[in-house]
C-alpha positions, 0 to 999 in steps of 0.5 A, spaced: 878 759 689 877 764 682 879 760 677 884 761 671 881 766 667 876 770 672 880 776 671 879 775 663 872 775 664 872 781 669 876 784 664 871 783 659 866 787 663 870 793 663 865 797 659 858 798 661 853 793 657 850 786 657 854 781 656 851 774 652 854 768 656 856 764 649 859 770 646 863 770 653 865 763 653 867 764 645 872 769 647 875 766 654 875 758 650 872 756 656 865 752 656 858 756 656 856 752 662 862 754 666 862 762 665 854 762 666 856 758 674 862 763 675 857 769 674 851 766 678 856 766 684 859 772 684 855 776 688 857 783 683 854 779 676 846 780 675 843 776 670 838 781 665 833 778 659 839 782 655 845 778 658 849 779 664 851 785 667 857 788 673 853 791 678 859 796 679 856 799 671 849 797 673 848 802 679 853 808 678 850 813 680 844 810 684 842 813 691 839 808 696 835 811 703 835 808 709 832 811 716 837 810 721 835 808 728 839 809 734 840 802 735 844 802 728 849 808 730 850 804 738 852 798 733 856 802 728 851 798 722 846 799 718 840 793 717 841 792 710 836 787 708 831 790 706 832 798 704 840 797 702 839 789 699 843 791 693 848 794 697 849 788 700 851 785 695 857 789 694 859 788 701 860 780 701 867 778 702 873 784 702 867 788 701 867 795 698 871 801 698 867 808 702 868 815 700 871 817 707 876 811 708 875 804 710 871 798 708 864 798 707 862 790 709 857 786 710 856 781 716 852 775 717 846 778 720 845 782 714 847 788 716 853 794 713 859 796 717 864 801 716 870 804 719 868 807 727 864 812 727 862 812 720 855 813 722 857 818 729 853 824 725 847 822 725 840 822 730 835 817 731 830 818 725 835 820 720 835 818 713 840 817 710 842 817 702 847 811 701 850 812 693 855 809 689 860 815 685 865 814 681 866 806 684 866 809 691 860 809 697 858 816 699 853 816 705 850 822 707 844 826 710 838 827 706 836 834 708 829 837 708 827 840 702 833 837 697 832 834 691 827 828 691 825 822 686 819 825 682 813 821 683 813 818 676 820 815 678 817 813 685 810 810 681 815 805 677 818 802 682 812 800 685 809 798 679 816 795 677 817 792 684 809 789 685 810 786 677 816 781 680 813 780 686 807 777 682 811 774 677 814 770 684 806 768 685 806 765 679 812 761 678 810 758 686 803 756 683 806 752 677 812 750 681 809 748 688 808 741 687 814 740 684 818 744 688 818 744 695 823 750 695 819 754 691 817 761 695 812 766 693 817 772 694 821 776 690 829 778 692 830 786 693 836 786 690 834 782 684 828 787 683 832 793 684 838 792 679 832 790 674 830 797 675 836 800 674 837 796 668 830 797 664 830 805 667 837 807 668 837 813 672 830 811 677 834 812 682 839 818 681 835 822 686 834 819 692 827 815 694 823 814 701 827 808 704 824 802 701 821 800 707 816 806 706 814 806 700 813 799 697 808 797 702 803 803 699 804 799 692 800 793 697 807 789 698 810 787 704 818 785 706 822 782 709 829 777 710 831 781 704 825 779 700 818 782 697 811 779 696 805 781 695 800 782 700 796 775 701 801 771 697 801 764 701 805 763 707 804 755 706 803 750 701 796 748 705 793 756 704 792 754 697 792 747 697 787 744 691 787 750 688 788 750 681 795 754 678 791 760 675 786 760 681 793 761 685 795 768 681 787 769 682 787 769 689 793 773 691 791 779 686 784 779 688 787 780 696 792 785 695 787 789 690 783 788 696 789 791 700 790 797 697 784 799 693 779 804 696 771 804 696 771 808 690 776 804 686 773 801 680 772 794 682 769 790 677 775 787 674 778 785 682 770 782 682 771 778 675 777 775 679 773 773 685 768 770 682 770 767 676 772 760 680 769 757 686 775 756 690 777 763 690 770 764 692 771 760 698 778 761 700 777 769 700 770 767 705 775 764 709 779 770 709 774 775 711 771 770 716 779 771 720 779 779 718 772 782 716 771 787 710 770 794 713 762 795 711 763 801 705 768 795 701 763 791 702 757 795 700 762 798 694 762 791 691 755 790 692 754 796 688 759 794 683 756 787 681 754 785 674 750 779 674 747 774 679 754 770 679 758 775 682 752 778 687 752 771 690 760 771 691 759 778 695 754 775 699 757 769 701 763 774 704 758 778 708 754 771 709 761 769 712 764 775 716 756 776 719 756 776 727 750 771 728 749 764 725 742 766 724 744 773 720 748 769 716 745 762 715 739 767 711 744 770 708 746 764 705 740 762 703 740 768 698 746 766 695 744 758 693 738 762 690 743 766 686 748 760 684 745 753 686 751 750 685 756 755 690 760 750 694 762 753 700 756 755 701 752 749 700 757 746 706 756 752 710 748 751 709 748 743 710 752 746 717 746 750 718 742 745 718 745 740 722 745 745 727 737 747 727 736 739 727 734 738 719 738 733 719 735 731 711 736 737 709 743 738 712 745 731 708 743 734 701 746 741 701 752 736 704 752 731 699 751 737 692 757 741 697 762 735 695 763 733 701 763 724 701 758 720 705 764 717 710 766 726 710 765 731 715 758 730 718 755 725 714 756 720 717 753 723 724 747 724 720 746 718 717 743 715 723 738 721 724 735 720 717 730 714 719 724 717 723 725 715 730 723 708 733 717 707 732 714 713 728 712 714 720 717 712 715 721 717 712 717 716 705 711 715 707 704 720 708 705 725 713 700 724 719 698 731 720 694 729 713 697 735 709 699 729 703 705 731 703 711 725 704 712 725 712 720 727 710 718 733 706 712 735 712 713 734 719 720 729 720 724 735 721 720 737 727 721 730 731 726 729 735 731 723 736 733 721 743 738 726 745 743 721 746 742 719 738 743 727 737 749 727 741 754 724 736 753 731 731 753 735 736 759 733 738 761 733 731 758 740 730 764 743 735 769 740 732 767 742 725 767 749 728 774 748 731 776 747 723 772 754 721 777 760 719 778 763 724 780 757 729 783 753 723 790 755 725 790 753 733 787 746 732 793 746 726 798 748 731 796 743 737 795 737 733 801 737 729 806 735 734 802 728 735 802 722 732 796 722 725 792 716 729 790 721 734 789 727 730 780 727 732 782 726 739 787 732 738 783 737 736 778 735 741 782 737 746 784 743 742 777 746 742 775 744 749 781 747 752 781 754 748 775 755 750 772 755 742 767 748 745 764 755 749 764 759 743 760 755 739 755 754 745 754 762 745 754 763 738 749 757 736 744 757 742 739 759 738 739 754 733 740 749 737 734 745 742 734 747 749 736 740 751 742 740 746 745 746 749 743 743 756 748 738 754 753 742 750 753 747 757 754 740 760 761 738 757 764 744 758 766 743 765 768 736 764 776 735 765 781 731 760 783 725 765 788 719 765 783 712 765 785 705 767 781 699 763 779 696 770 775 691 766 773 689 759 766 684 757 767 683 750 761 679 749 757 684 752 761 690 748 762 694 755 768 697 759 770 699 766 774 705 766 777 708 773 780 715 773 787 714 776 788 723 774 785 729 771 787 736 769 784 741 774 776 741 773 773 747 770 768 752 773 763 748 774 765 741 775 762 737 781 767 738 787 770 731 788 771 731 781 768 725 778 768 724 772 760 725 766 756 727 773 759 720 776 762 719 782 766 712 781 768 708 776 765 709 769 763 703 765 761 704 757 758 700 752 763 701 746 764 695 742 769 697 738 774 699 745 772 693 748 776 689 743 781 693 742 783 694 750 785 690 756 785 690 763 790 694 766 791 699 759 791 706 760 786 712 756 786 719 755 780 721 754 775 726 757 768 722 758 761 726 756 754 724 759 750 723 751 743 724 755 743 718 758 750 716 760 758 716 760 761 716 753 766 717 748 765 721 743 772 720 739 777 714 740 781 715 745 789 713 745 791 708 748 797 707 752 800 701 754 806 704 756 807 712 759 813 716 756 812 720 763 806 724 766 800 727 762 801 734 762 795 735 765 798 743 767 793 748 768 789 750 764 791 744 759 796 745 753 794 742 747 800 742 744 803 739 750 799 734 750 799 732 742 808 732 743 806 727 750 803 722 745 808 722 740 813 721 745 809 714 747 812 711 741 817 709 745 816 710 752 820 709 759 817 705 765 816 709 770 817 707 777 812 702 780 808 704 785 806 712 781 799 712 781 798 709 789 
């Protein structure tokens, strides 16, 4: 319900013009907070840096365009969301008087309707012009060959367009902590009716729709909204980047969308390069969806100091297509800048997989990655010379003088069942690289935090990336790693009853009471690591934390000498059901069927018999 004085206010808006919201209240005697709420509700007011304006006054003689489709005219509406969104605003409530009779009005799926028929001239593929006049809606046919916006008109509304759109970004990277509420977007209607006030008579000629021509200028639409693209779709896309390399970060990817081989590129490289986190997450990037090689080489070309051709070879080092291409790769980047982040945490990954487990831990450790993070912990055990051999510090045997951990101790081999843990590690770090992050994510959000490493376990076996691993690393890795590995790949997730628990001697029993259907590969009676009845495991941690009659969802590797759980398995006291143990295995499913053992229901005696 309007209050008392609306109709003065409307009556002060009778002439074009910006209105102040103090001058407003001074004159209506009503306070400067009520009037500035009235305006920002009312669908017909917009809010400009010289005041409020009527939107009536604001877009007299203004033509929108918009491609109809054969759907639309079955439906007798127009999708309004995008390329009429300012139009819709004069359509909300009562709606808006047509030129031919009847109402234009707005739904509640975002679309324009009018009177039956309105649209019963037009084809699939038309555009059609929609323009105010004299306070009416007009809706006719552009025809080839009339009157078009010149390209200076078309230019500045993309220019104008990706401005606000770019403004968003930055008012989401000030406020993205603070604000969960806050998006990276800019509304359409906002975005035109700033035009119109800032360049009155932009679009007295009709433009393309909108949807075509905005996307050349780098921006993509949709629900009503326009952002650059690259601006982030979630908090976690930009998480730890600073304010100032957010805005960074998303100019340089929609530079990068939009600008060709031969553009000037040395402004977007100042960008890139100046902040090791915009290095990293554009390496990401390119990880997922690879530069085409001409850009690649253009930036190359474009480089003006080390700095910078560090930050370009460390994109083609992330979308090279072999590990060992890539691994050299980034060693030329640490000689250009040694202290590059992201590529010491991929040459620490490197490494590790080539079993220079020193060497990995120090690129790790200069890489910012803690002790107690990512592979350090599964290194640390690799760092001592194995049993019975030189010292690490001491004089290498081979008589070079050389200390035998700078000679020949990356040469010597752990036991394999030692080296099993970071090889375990080393496909779950892969099933966190780019180009799989999100369905890891995805499969491990439903489920409980506690079982988070289990999860994405699951994840990288049952996506087949455990496979991709072995296929990509193989020639970094010792032929009795990728033995091992090969023999993982076929082992089952399976449902295990604690049958029995030796605290002393740190062991547990497990029976296998259900499995997934076994991959190709795995032995025909299904039993579980290469066994053929219960598995009995020295894990002392689980032997206190477990009793007889448990349950476990676990999928138990051979290590080189024997069974083994590779990650802590959840344990079940109660089901909430079965395992959904489908075929192939669901991981999602899987992580939903573990929340749901928070509180559990019995299920009828007997199941398992």
């Amino acid at each position: 319900m309007p209050p008392p004085w609306w109709g003065h206010l409307l009556a002060a808006f009778d002439q074009p013009g910006a209105l102040m919201v103090e001058d407003l209240a001074k004159e209506l005697g009503i306070d400067a907070e009520s009037v500035e709420g009235e305006l920002a509700d009312s669908p017909l007011f917009h809010e400009t840096e010289d005041g409020w304006v009527h939107l009536r006054h604001l877009a007299e003689g203004a033509v929108l365009t918009h491609q109809v489709t054969a759907r639309e005219i079955a439906e007798n509406r127009l999708d309004g969301a995008d390329d009429l969104s300012l139009w819709l605003r004069f359509a909300v409530g009562s709606g808006w008087p047509l030129a031919v009779g009847g109402m234009l009005t707005a739904d509640v799926r975002g679309g324009l309707r009018g009177p039956d028929g309105w649209l019963s001239g037009f084809s699939d593929g038309d555009v059609l012009g929609l323009r105010l006049s004299h306070g009416l809606f007009e809706v006719a046919p552009l025809r080839p060959g009339g009157a078009t916006a010149r390209p200076g008109a078309m230019a500045r509304v993309v220019e104008e367009s990706v401005g606000q759109a770019m403004l968003a970004v930055a008012v989401y990277a000030h406020f993205r902590d603070t604000d969960p509420g806050v998006r990276p977007v800019a509304p359409l209607d906002g975005v035109i009716a700033d035009i119109l006030h800032n360049y009155p008579g932009t679009f007295d000629l009709p433009h393309p729709p909108l949807t075509e021509l905005l996307p050349e200028g780098g921006l993509v639409l949709g629900d009503g909204h326009a952002h650059m693209r690259g601006a982030p779709e979630r908090a976690a896309d930009v998480q730890g980047l600073s304010e100032d390399d957010v805005i960074r970060l998303v100019k340089v990817r929609h530079a990068l969308s939009i600008l060709s081989p031969d553009s000037d590129l040395t402004g977007t490289l100042r960008h890139i390069a100046v902040s090791d986190a915009v290095i990293g997450h554009l390496a990401d990037d390119v990880a997922r969806r690879p530069l085409p090689a001409d850009m690649l080489a253009a930036l190359l070309r474009a480089a003006a100091d080390a700095r910078q051709e560090a930050a370009v070879a460390f994109l083609a080092a992330r979308q090279a297509g072999e590990p060992t291409e890539a691994a050299t790769l980034v060693e030329h980047v640490l000689e250009l800048a040694p202290g590059l982040a992201s590529a010491l945490r991929d040459a620490g990954f490197y490494a590790a997989c080539r079993g220079d487990y020193a060497k990995a831990d120090d690129l790790l450790r200069r890489g910012g990655v803690q002790s107690d993070e990512g592979l350090r912990p599964a290194l640390r055990p690799l760092l001592s010379a194995p049993a019975g051999q030189t010292s690490r510090n001491q004089p290498c045997p081979c008589g070079s003088g050389r200390k035998y951990k700078a000679c020949h101790q990356a040469a010597e081999a752990h036991g394999l069942p030692r080296r099993a843990p970071l090889l375990h590690l080393l496909i779950l770090e892969y099933g966190s690289a780019p180009a799989n992050r999100a369905a890891v994510e995805a499969a491990v959000a439903p489920g409980p935090a506690a079982s988070a490493t289990f999860l994405a376990e699951t994840a990288v076996f049952e996506y087949g990336m455990a496979a991709d691993f072995l296929a990509e690393y193989r020639g970094l890795l010792k032929a009795d790693e990728a033995a091992l590995v090969e023999s993982w790949l076929p082992e089952p997730l399976r449902l295990w009853e604690v049958a029995e628990v030796d605290q002393a001697h740190g062991t547990v029993l497990l029976r296998a009471l259900l499995g997934a259907p076994p991959a190709p590969g795995a032995s025909p009676d299904g039993a579980p690591a290469g066994g053929g009845g219960p598995v009995r495991l020295r894990k002392r941690g689980l032997a206190h934390a477990v009793r007889a009659g448990d349950l476990l969802l676990a999928r138990v590797l051979a290590d080189g000498d024997g069974p083994r759980l590779l990650v802590d398995p959840p344990v079940l006291r109660d089901l909430p059901g079965l395992p959904p143990f489908t075929d192939p295995v669901d991981p999602p499913a899987v992580a939903a069927f573990l929340s749901r053992a928070a509180n559990p229901q019995p299920l009828e005696p007997g199941l398992f018999l």
